[in-house]
C-alpha positions as CSV (number, residue, x, y, z in Angstrom):
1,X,209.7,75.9,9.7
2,X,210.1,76.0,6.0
3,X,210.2,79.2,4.2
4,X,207.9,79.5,1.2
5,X,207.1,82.6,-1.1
6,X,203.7,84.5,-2.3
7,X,203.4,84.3,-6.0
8,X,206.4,83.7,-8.5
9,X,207.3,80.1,-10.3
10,X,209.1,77.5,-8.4
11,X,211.8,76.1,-11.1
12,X,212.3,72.4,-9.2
13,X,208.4,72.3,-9.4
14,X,207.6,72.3,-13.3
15,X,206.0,69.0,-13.8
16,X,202.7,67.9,-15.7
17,X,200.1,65.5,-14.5
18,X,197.9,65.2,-17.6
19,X,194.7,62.7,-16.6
20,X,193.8,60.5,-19.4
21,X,190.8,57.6,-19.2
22,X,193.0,54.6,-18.0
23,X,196.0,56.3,-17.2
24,X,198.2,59.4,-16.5
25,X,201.4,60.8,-18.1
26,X,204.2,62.3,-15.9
27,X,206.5,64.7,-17.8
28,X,209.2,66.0,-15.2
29,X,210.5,68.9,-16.1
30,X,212.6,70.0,-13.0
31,X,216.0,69.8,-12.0
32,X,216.2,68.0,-8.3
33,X,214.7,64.9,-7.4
34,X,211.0,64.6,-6.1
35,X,211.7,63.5,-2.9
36,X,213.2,67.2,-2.4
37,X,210.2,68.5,-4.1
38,X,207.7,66.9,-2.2
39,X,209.3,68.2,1.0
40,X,209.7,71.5,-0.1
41,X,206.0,71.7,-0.7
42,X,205.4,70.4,2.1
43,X,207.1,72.9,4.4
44,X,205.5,75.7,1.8
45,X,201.9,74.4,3.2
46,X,202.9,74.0,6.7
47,X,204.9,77.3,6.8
48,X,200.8,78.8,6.4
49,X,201.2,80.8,3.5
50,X,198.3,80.5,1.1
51,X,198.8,78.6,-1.4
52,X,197.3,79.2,-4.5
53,X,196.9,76.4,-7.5
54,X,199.7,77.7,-10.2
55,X,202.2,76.9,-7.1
56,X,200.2,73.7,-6.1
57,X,202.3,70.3,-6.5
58,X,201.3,66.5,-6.5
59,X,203.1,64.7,-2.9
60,X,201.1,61.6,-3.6
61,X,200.9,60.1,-6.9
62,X,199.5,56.8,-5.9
63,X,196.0,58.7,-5.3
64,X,195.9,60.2,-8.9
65,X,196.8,56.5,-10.7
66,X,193.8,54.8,-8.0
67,X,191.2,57.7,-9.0
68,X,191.5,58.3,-13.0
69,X,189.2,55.9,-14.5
70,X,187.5,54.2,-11.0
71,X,184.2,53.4,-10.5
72,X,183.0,52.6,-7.2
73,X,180.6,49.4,-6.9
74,X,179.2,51.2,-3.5
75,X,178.1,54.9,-2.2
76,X,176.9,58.0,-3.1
77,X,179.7,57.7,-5.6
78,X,178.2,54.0,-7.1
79,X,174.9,55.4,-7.1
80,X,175.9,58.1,-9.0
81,X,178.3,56.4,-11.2
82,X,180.9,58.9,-10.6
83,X,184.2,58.5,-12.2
84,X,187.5,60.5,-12.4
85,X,188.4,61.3,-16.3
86,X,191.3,64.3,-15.3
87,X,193.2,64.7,-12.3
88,X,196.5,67.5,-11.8
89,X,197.6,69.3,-9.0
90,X,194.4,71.9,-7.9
91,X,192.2,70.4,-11.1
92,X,189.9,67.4,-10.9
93,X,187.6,66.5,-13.6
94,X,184.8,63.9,-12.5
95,X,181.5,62.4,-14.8
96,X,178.6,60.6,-14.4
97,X,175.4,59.8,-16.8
98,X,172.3,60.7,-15.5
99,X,169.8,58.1,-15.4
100,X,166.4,57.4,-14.4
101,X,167.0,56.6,-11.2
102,X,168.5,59.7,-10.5
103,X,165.2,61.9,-11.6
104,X,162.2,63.2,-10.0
105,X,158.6,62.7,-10.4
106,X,158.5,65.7,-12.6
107,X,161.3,64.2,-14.7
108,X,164.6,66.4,-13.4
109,X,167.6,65.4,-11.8
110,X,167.5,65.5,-8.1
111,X,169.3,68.4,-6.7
112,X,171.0,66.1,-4.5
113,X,172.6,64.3,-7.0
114,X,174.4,67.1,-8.0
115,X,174.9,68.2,-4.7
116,X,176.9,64.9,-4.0
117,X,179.0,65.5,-6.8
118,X,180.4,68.6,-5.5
119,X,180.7,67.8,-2.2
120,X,182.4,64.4,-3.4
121,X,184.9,66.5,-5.7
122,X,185.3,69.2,-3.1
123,X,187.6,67.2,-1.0
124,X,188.8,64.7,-3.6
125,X,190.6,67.4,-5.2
126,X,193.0,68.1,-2.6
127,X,194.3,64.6,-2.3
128,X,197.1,64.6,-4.6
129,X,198.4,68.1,-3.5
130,X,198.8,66.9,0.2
131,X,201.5,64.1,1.6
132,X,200.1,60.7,2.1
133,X,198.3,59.6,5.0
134,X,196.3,63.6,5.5
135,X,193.2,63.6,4.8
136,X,190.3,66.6,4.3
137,X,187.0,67.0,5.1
138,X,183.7,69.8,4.1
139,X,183.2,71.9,6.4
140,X,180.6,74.1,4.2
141,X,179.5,74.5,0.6
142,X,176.8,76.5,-1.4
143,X,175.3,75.5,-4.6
144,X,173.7,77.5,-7.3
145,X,171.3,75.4,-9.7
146,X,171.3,77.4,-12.7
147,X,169.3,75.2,-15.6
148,X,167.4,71.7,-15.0
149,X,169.2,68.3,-15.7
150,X,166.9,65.7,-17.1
151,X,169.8,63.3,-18.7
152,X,173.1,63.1,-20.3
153,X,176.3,63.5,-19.1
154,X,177.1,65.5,-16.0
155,X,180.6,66.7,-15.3
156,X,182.0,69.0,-12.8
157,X,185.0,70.4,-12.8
158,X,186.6,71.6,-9.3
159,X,190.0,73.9,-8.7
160,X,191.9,74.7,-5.2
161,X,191.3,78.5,-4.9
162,X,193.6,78.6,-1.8
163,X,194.8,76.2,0.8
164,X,196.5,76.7,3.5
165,X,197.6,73.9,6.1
166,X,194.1,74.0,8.2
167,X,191.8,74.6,5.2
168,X,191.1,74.6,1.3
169,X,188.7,76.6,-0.5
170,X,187.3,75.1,-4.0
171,X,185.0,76.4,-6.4
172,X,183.5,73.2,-8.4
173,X,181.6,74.1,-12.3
174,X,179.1,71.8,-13.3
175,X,177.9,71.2,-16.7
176,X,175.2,69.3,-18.2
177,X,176.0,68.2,-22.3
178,X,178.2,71.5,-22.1
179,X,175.7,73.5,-20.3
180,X,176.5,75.1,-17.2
181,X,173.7,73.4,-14.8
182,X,175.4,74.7,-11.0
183,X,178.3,76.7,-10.1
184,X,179.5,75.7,-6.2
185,X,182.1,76.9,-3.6
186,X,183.1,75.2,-0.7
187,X,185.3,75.2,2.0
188,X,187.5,72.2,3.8
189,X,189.6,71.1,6.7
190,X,192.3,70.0,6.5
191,X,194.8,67.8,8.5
192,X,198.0,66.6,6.8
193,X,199.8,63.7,7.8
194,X,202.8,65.2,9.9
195,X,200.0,66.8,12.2
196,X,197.9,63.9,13.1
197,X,199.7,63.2,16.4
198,X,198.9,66.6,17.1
């Protein structure tokens, strides 16, 4: 079992995954290769320390270029209109515009509707930071509406508390034309990919 360490920088692990609409920069900034670095993360998570997201690192890539800038055509997520504008390891960034369709009789946003965008962004978040092929899961969140949404753009913003290698905690902000509208914390399971014949 890998050996990991609580708090402190990890020097091979300085990179930067900046999220842009259409695309992502990579800047590495460390000294091995990544396929070292990816393991090495990898026995940190399944060695159960917490992890916390300054020592977070992306293992899989290929999810962070298929998220920034989709839109899905079906869903919660296509009714919504959801769409990844900013994606790093422990950070995601997701949008949507409220329309009509998404009000009530009394002319406010459904509190589902925001409901499914934390719960969507609650597990998305921990995709990049785990090795392909895992997958995670809600097991529990809570939401706290704080203002009405009637319109405009809503965008949430979620960050990995702590994760260890069964489960994830993530606190999601959610603001309405830069207006906090809900504040939510939730909790996942988690099952990475060297485990699933477990």
């Amino acid at each position: 079992r890998g050996e990991g360490r609580r708090g402190g920088g990890w020097p091979w692990a300085e990179r930067s995954w900046v999220g842009r609409r259409g695309g992502v920069a990579y800047a590495p900034t460390g000294g091995c290769g990544a396929t070292a670095a990816r393991r090495t993360v990898a026995r940190r998570i399944l060695g159960g320390f917490p992890v916390t997201a300054p020592d977070l690192e992306v293992l899989h890539p290929k999810f962070i270029d298929h998220l920034l800038g989709h839109r899905s055509d079906s869903g919660i997520d296509g009714f919504l209109g959801l769409q990844g504008v900013e994606l790093e390891a422990g950070r995601l960034v997701v949008e949507f515009e409220g329309l009509d369709d998404h009000l009530t009789f009394i002319g406010n946003m459904h509190g589902g509707c925001l409901a499914a965008l934390c719960d969507h962004c609650l597990g998305l978040v921990l995709y990049p930071v785990m090795p392909p092929g895992s997958w995670a899961a809600t097991t529990e969140f809570k939401v706290n509406y704080l203002r009405p949404v009637s319109g405009g753009t809503c965008r949430a913003v979620a960050e990995i508390q702590s994760m260890t290698r069964r489960s994830a905690v993530v606190t999601i902000q959610v603001e309405n034309d830069g207006r906090l509208a809900a504040l939510a914390q939730g909790t996942c399971t988690v099952k990475l990919a060297e485990e699933k014949d477990d």
